[in-house]
N, CA, C and O atoms as a Tripos MOL2 file, in Angstrom:
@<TRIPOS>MOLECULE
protein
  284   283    71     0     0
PROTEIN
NO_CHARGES

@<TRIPOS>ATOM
      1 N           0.8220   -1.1840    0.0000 N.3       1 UNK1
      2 CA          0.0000    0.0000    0.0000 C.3       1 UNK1
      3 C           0.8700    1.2530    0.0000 C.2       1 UNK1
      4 O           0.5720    2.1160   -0.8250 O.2       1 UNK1
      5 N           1.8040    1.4500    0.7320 N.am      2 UNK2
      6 CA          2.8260    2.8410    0.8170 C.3       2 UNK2
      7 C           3.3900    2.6230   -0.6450 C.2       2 UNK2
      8 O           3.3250    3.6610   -1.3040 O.2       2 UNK2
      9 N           3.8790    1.6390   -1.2650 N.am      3 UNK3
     10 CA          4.5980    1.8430   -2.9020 C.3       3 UNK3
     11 C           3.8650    2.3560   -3.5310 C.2       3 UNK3
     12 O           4.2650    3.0310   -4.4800 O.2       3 UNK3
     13 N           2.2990    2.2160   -3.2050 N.am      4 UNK4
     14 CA          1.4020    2.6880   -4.3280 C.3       4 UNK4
     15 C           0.9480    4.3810   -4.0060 C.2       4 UNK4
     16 O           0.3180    5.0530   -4.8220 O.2       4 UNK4
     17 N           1.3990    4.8810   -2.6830 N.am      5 UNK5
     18 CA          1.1890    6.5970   -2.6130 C.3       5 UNK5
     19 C           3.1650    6.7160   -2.3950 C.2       5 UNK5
     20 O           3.5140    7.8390   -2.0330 O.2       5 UNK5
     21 N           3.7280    6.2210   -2.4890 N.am      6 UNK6
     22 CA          5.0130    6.4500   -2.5480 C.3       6 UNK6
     23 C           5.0030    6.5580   -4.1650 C.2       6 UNK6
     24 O           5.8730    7.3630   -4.4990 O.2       6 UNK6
     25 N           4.5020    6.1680   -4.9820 N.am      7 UNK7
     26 CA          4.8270    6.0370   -6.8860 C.3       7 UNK7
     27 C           4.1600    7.1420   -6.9510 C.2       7 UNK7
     28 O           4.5610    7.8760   -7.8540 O.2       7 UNK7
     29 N           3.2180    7.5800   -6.2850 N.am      8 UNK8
     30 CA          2.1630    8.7730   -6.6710 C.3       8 UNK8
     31 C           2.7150    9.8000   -6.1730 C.2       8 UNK8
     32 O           2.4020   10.6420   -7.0150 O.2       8 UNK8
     33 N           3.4410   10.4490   -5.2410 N.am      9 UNK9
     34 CA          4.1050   11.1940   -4.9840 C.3       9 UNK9
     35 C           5.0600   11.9270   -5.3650 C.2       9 UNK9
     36 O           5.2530   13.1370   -5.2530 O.2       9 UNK9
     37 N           5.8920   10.7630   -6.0160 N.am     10 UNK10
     38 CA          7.1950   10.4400   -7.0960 C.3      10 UNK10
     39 C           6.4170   11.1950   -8.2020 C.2      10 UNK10
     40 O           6.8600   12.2850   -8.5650 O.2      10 UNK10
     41 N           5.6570   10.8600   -8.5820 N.am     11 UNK11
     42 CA          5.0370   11.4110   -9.8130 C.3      11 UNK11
     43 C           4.7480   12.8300  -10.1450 C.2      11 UNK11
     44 O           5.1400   13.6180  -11.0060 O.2      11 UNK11
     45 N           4.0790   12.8600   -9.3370 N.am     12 UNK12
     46 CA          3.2410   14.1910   -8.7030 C.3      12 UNK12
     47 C           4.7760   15.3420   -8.4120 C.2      12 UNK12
     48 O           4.9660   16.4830   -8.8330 O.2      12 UNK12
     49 N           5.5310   14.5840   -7.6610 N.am     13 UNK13
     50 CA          6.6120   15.6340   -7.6290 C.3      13 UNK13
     51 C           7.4410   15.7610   -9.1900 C.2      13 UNK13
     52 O           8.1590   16.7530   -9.3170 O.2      13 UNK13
     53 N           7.3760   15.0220  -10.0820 N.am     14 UNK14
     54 CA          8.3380   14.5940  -11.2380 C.3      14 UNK14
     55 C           7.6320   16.0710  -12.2150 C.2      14 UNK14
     56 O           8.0830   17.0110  -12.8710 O.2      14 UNK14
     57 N           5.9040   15.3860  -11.6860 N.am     15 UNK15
     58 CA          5.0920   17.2660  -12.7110 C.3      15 UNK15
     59 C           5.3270   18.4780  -12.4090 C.2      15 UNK15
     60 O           5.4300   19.4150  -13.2010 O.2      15 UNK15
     61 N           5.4430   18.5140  -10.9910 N.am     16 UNK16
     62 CA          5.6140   19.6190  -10.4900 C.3      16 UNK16
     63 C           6.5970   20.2950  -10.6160 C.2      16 UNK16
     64 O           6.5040   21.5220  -10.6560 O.2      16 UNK16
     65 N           8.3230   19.3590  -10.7490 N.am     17 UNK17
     66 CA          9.7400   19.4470  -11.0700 C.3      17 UNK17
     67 C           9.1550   20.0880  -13.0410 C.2      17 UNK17
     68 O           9.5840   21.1700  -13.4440 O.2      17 UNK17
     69 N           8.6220   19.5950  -13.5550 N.am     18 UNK18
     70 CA          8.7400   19.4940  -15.0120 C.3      18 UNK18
     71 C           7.6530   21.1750  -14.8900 C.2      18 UNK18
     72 O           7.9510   21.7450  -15.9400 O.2      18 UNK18
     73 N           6.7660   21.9760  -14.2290 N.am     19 UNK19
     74 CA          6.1100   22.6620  -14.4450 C.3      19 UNK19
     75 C           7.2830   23.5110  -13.6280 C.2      19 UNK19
     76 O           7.6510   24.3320  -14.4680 O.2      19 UNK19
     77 N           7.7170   23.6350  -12.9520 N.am     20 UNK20
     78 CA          8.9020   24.6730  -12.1340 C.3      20 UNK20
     79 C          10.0260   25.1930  -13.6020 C.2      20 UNK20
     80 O          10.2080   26.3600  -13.9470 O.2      20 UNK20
     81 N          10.4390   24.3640  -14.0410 N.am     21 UNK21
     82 CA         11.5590   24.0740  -14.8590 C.3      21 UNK21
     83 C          10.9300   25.3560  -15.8900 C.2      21 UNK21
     84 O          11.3590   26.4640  -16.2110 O.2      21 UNK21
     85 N           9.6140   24.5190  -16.2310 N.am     22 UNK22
     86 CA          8.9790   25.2110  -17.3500 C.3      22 UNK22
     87 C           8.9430   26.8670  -17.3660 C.2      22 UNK22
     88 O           9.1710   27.5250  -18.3810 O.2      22 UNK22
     89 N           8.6510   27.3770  -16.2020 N.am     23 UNK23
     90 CA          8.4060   28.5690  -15.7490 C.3      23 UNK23
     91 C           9.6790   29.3930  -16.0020 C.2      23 UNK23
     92 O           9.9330   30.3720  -16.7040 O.2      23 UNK23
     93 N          10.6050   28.3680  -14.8880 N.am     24 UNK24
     94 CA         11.7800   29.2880  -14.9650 C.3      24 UNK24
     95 C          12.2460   29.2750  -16.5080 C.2      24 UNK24
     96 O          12.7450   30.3220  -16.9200 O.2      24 UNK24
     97 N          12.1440   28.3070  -17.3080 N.am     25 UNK25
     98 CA         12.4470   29.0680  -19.0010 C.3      25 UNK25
     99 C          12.0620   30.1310  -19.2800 C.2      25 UNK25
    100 O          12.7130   30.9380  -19.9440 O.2      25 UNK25
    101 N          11.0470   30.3030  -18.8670 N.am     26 UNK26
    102 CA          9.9900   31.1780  -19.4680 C.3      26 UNK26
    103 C          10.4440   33.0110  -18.4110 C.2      26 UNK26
    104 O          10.6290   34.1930  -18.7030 O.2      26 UNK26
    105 N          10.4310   32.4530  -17.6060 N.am     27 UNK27
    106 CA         11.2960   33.4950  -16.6890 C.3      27 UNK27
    107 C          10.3350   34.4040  -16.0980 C.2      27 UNK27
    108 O          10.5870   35.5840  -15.8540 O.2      27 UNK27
    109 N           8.9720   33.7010  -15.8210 N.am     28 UNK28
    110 CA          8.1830   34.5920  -15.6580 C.3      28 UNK28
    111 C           7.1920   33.6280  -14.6710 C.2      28 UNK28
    112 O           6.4280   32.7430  -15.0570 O.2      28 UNK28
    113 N           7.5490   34.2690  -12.6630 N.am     29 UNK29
    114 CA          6.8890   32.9970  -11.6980 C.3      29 UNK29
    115 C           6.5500   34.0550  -10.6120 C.2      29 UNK29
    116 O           7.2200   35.0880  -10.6150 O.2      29 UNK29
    117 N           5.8160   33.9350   -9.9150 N.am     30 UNK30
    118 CA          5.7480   35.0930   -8.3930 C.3      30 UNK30
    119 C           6.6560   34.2140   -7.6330 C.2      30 UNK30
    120 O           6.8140   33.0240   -7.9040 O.2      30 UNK30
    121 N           7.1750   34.7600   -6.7890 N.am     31 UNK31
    122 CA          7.8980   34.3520   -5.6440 C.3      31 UNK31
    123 C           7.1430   33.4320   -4.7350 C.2      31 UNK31
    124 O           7.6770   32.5240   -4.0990 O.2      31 UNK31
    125 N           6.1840   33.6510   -4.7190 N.am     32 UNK32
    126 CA          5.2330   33.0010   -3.8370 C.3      32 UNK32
    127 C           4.8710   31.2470   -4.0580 C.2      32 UNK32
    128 O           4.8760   30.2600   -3.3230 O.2      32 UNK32
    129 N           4.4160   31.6660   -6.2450 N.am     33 UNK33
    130 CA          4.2900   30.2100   -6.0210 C.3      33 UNK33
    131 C           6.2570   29.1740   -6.1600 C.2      33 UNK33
    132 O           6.4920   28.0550   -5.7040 O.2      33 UNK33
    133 N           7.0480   29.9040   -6.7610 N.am     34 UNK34
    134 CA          7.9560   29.5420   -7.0130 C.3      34 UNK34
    135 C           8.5140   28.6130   -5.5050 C.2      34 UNK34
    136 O           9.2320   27.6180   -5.6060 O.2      34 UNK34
    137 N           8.0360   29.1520   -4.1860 N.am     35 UNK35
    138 CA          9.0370   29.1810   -3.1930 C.3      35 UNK35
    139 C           8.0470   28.0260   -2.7110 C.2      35 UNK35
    140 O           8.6470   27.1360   -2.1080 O.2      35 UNK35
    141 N           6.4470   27.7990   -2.8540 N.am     36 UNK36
    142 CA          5.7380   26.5190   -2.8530 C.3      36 UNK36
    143 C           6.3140   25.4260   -3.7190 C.2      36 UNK36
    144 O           6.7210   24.4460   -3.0950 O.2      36 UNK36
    145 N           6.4450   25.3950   -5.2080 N.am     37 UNK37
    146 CA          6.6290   24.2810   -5.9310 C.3      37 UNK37
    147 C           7.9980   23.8830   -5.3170 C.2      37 UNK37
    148 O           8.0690   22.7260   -4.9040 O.2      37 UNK37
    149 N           9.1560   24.7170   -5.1920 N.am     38 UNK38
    150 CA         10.2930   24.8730   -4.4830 C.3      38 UNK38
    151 C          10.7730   23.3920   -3.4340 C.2      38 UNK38
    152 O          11.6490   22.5350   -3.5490 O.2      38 UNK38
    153 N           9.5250   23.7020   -2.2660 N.am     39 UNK39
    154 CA          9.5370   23.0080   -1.3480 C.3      39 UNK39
    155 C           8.8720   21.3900   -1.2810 C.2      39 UNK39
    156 O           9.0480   20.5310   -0.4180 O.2      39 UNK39
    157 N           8.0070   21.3390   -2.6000 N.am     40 UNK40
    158 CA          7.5420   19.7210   -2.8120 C.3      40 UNK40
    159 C           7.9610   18.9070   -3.9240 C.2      40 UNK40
    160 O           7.3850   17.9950   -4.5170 O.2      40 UNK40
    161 N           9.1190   19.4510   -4.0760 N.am     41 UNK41
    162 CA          9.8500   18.7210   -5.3600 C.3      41 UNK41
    163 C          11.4630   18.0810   -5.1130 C.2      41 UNK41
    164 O          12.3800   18.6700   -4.5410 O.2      41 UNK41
    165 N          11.4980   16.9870   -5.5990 N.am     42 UNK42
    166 CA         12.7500   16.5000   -5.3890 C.3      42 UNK42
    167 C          13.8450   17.0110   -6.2210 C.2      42 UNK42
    168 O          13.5150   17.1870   -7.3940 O.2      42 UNK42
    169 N          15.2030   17.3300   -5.8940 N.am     43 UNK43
    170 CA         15.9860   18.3200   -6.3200 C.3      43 UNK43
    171 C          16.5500   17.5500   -7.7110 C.2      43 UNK43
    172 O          17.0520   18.1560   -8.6570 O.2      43 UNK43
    173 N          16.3530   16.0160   -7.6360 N.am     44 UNK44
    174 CA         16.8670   15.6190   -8.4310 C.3      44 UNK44
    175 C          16.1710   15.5780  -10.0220 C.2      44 UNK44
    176 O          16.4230   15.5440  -11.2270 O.2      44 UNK44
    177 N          15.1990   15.6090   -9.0890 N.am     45 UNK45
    178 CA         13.5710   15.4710  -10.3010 C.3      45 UNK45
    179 C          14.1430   17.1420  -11.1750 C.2      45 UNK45
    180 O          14.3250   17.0380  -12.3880 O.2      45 UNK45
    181 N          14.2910   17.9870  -10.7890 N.am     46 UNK46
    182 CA         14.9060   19.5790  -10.9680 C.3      46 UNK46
    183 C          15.6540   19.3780  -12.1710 C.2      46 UNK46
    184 O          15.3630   19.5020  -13.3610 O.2      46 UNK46
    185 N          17.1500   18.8850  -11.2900 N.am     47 UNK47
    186 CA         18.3410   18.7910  -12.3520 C.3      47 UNK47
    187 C          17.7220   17.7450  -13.5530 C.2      47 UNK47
    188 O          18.1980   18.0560  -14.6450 O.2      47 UNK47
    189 N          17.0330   16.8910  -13.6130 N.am     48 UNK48
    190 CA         17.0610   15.8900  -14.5560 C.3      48 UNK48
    191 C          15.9060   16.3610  -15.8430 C.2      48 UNK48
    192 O          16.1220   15.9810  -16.9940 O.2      48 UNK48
    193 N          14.6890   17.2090  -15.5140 N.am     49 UNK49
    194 CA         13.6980   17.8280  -15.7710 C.3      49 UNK49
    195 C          15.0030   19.3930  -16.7070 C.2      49 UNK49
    196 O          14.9490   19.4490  -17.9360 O.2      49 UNK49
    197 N          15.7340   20.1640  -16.1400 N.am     50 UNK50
    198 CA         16.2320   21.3290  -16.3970 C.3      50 UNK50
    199 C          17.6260   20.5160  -17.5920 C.2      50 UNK50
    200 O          17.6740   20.9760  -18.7330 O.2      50 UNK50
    201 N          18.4380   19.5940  -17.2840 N.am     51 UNK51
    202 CA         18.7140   18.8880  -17.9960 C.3      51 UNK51
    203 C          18.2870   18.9140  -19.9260 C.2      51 UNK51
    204 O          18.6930   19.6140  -20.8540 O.2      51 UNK51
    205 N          17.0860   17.5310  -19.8120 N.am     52 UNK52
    206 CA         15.9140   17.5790  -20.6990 C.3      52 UNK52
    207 C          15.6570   18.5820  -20.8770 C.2      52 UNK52
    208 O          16.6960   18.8970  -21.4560 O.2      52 UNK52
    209 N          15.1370   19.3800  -20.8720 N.am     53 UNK53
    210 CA         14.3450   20.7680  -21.2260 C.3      53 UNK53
    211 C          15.6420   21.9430  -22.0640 C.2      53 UNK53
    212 O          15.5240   22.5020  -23.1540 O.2      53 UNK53
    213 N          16.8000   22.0140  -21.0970 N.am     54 UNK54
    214 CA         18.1940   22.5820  -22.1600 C.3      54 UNK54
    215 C          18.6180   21.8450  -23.1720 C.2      54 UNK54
    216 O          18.8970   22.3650  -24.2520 O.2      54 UNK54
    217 N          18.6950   20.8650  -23.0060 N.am     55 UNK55
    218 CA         18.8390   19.9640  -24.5390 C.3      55 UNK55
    219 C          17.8540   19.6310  -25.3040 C.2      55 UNK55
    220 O          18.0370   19.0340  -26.3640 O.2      55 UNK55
    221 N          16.2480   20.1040  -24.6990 N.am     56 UNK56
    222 CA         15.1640   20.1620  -26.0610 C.3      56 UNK56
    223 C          15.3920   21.2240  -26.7490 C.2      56 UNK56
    224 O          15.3130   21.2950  -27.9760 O.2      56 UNK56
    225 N          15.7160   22.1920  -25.9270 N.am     57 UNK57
    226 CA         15.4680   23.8700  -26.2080 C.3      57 UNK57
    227 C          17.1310   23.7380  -27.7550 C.2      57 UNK57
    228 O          17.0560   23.7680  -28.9830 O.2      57 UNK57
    229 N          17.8300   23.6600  -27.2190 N.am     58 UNK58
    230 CA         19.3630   23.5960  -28.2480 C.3      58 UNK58
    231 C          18.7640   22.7170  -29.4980 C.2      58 UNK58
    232 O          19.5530   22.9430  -30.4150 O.2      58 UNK58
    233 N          18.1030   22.1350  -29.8090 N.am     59 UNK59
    234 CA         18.0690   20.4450  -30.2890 C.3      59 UNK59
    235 C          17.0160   21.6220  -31.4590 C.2      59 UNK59
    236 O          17.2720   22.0410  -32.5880 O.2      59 UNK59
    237 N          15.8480   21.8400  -30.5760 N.am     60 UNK60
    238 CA         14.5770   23.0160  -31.2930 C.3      60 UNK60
    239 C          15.2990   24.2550  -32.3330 C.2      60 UNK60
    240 O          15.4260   24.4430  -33.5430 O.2      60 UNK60
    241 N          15.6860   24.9740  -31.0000 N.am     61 UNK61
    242 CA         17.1150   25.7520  -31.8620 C.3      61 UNK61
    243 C          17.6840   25.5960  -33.3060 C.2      61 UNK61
    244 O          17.3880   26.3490  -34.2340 O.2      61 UNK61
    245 N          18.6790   24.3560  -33.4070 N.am     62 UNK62
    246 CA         18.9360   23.8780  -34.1880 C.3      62 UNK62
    247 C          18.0830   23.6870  -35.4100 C.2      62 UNK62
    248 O          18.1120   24.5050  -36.3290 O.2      62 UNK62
    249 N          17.4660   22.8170  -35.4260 N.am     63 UNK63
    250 CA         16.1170   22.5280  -35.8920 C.3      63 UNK63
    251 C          15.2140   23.5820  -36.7580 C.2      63 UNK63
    252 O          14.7600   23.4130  -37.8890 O.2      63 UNK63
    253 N          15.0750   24.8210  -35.8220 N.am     64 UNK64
    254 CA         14.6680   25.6270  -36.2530 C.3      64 UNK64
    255 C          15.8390   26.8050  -37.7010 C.2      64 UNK64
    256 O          15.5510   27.3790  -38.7510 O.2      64 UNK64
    257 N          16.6670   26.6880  -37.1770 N.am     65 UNK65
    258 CA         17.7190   27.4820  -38.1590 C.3      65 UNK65
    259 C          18.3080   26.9070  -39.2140 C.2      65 UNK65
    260 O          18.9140   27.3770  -40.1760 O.2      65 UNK65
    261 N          17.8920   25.2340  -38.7120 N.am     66 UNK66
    262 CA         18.4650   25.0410  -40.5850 C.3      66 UNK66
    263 C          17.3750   24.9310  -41.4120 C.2      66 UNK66
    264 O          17.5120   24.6820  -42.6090 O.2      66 UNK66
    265 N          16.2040   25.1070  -40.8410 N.am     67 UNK67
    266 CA         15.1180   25.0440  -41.5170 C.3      67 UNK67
    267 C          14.6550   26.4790  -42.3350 C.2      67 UNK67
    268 O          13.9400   26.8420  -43.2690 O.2      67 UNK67
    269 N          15.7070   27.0990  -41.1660 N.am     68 UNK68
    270 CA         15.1470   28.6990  -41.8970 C.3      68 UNK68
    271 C          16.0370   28.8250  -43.1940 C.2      68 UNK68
    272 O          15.6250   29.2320  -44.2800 O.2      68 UNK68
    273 N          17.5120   28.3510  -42.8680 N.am     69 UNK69
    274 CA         18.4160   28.3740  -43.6990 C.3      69 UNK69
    275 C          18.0280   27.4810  -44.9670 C.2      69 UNK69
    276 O          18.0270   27.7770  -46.1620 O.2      69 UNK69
    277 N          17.7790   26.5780  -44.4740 N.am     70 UNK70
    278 CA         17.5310   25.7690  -45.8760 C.3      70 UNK70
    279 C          16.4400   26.2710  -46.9740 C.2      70 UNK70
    280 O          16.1740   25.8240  -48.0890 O.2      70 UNK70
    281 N          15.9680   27.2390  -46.3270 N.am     71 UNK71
    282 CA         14.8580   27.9520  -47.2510 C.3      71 UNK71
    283 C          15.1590   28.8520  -47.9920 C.2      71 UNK71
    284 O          14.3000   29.3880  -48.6930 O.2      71 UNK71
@<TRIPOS>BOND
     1     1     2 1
     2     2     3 1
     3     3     4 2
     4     3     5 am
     5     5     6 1
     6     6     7 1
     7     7     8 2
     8     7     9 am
     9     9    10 1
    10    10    11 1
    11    11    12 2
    12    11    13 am
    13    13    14 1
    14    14    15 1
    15    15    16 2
    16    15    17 am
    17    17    18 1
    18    18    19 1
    19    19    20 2
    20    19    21 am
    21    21    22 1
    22    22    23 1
    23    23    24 2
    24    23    25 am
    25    25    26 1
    26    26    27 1
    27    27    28 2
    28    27    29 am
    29    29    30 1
    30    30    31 1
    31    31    32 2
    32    31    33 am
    33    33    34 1
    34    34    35 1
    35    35    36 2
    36    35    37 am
    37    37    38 1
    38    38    39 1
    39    39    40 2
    40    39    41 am
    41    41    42 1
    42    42    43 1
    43    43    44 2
    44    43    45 am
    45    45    46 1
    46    46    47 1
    47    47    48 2
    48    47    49 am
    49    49    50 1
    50    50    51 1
    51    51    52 2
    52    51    53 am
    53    53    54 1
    54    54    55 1
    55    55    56 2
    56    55    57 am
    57    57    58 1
    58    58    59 1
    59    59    60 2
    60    59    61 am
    61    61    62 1
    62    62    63 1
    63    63    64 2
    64    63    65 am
    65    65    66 1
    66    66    67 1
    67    67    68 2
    68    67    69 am
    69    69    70 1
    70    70    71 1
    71    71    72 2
    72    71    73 am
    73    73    74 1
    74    74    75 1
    75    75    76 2
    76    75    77 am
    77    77    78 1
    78    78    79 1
    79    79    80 2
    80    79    81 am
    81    81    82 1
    82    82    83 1
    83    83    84 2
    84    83    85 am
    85    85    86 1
    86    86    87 1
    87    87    88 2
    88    87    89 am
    89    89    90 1
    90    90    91 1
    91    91    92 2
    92    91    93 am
    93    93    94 1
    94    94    95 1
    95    95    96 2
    96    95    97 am
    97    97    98 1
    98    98    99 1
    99    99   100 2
   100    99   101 am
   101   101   102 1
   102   102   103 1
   103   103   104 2
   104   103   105 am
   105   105   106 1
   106   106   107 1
   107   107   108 2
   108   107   109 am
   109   109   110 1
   110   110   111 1
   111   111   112 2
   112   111   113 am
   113   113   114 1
   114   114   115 1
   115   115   116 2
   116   115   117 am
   117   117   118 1
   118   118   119 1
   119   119   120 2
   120   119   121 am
   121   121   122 1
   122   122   123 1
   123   123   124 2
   124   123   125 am
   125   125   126 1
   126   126   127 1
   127   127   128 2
   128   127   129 am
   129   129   130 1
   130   130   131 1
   131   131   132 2
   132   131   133 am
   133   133   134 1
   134   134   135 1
   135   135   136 2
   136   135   137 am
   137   137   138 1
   138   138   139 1
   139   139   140 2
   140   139   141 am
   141   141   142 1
   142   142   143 1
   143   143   144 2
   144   143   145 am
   145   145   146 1
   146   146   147 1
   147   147   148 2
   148   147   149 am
   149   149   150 1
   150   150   151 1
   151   151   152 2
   152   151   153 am
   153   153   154 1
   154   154   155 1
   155   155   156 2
   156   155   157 am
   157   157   158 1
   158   158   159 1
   159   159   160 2
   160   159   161 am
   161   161   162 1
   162   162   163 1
   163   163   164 2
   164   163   165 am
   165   165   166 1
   166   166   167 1
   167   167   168 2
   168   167   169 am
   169   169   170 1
   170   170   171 1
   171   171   172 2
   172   171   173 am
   173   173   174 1
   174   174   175 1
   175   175   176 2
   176   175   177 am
   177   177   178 1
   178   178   179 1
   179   179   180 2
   180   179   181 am
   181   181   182 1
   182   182   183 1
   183   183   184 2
   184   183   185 am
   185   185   186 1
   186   186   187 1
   187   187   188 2
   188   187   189 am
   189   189   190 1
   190   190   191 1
   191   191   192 2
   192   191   193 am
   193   193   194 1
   194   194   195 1
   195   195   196 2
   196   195   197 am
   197   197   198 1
   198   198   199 1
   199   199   200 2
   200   199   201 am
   201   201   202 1
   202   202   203 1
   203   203   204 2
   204   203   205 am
   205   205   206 1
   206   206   207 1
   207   207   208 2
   208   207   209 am
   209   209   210 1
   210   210   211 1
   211   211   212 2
   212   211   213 am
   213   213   214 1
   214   214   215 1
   215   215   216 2
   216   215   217 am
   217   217   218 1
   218   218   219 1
   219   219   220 2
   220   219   221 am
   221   221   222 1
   222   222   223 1
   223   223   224 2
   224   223   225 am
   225   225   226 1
   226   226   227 1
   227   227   228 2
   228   227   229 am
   229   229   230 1
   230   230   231 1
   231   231   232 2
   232   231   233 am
   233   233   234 1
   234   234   235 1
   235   235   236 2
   236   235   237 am
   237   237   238 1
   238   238   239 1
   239   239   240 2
   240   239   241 am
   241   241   242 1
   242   242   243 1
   243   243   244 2
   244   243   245 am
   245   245   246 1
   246   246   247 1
   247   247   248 2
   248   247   249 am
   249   249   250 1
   250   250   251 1
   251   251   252 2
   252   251   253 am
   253   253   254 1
   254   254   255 1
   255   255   256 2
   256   255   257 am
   257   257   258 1
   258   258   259 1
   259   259   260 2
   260   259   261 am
   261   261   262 1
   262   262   263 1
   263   263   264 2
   264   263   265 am
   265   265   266 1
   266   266   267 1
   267   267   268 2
   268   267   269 am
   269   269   270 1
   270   270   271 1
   271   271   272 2
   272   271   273 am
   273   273   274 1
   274   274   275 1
   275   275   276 2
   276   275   277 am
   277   277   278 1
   278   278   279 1
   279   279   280 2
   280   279   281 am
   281   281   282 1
   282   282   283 1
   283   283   284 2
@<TRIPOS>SUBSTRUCTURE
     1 UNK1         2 RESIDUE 1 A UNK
     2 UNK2         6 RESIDUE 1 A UNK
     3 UNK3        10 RESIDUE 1 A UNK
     4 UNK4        14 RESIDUE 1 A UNK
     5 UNK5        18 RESIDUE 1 A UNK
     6 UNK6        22 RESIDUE 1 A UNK
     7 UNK7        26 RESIDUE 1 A UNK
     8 UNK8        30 RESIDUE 1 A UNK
     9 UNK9        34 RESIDUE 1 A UNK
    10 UNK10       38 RESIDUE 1 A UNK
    11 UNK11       42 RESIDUE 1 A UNK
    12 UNK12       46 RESIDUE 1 A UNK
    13 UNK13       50 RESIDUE 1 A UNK
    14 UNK14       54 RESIDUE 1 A UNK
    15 UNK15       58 RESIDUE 1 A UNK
    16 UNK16       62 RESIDUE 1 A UNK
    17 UNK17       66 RESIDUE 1 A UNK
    18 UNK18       70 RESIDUE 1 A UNK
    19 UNK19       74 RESIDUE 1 A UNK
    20 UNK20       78 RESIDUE 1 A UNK
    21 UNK21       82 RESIDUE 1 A UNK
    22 UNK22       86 RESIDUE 1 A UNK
    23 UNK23       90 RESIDUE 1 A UNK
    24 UNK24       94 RESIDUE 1 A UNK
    25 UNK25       98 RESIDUE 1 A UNK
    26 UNK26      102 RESIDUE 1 A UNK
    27 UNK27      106 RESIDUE 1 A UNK
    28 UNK28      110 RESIDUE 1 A UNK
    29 UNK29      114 RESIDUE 1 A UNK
    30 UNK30      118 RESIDUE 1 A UNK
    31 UNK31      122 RESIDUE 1 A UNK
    32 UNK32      126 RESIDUE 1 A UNK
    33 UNK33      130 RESIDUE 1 A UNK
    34 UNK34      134 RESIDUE 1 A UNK
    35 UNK35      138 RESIDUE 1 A UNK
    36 UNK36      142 RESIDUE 1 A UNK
    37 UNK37      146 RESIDUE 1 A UNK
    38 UNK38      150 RESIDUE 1 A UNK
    39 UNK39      154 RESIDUE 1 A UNK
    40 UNK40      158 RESIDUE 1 A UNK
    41 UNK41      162 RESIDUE 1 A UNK
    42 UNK42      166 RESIDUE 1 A UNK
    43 UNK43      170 RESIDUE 1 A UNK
    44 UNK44      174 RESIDUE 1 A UNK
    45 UNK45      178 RESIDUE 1 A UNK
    46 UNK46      182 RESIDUE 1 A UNK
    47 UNK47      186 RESIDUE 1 A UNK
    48 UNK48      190 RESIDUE 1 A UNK
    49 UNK49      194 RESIDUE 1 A UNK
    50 UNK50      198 RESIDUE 1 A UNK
    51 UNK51      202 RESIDUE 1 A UNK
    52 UNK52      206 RESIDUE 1 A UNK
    53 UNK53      210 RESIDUE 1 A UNK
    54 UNK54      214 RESIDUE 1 A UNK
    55 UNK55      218 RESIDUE 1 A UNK
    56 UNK56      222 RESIDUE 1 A UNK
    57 UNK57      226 RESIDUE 1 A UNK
    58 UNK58      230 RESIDUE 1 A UNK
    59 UNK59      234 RESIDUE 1 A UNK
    60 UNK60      238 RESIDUE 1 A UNK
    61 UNK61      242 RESIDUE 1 A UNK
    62 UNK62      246 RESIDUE 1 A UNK
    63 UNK63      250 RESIDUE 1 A UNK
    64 UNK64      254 RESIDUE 1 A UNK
    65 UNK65      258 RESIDUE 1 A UNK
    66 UNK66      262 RESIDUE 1 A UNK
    67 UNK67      266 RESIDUE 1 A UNK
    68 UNK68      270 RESIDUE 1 A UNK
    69 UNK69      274 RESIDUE 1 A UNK
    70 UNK70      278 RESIDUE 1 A UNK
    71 UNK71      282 RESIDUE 1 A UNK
């Protein structure tokens, strides 16, 4: 029974890590909720989420400029 709200937690913190991340790209969070999501997220879930998300963003980047170029 605890693996099954222990996986849900995990989870729940993994969205919350992946919606924090999101924000701070975007660069635009109140302090308020920033310093909530802050406190229910695992740090690792963070780095691994901010990770992913800099190497979508470069990858998009890319992507995007040879497409412009190739035109």
């Amino acid at each position: 029974m605890m693996a099954a709200q222990n996986s849900k937690v995990s989870t729940s913190s993994f969205w919350r890590s992946v919606k924090l991340v999101a924000w701070s790209f975007l660069g635009i969070r109140s302090r308020a909720g920033y310093e909530e999501d802050l406190a229910k997220v695992n740090p690792m879930h963070v780095v691994a989420v901010g990770l992913i998300g800099g190497l979508l963003l470069v990858v998009g980047l890319i992507a995007l400029a040879t497409w412009v170029v190739g035109k």
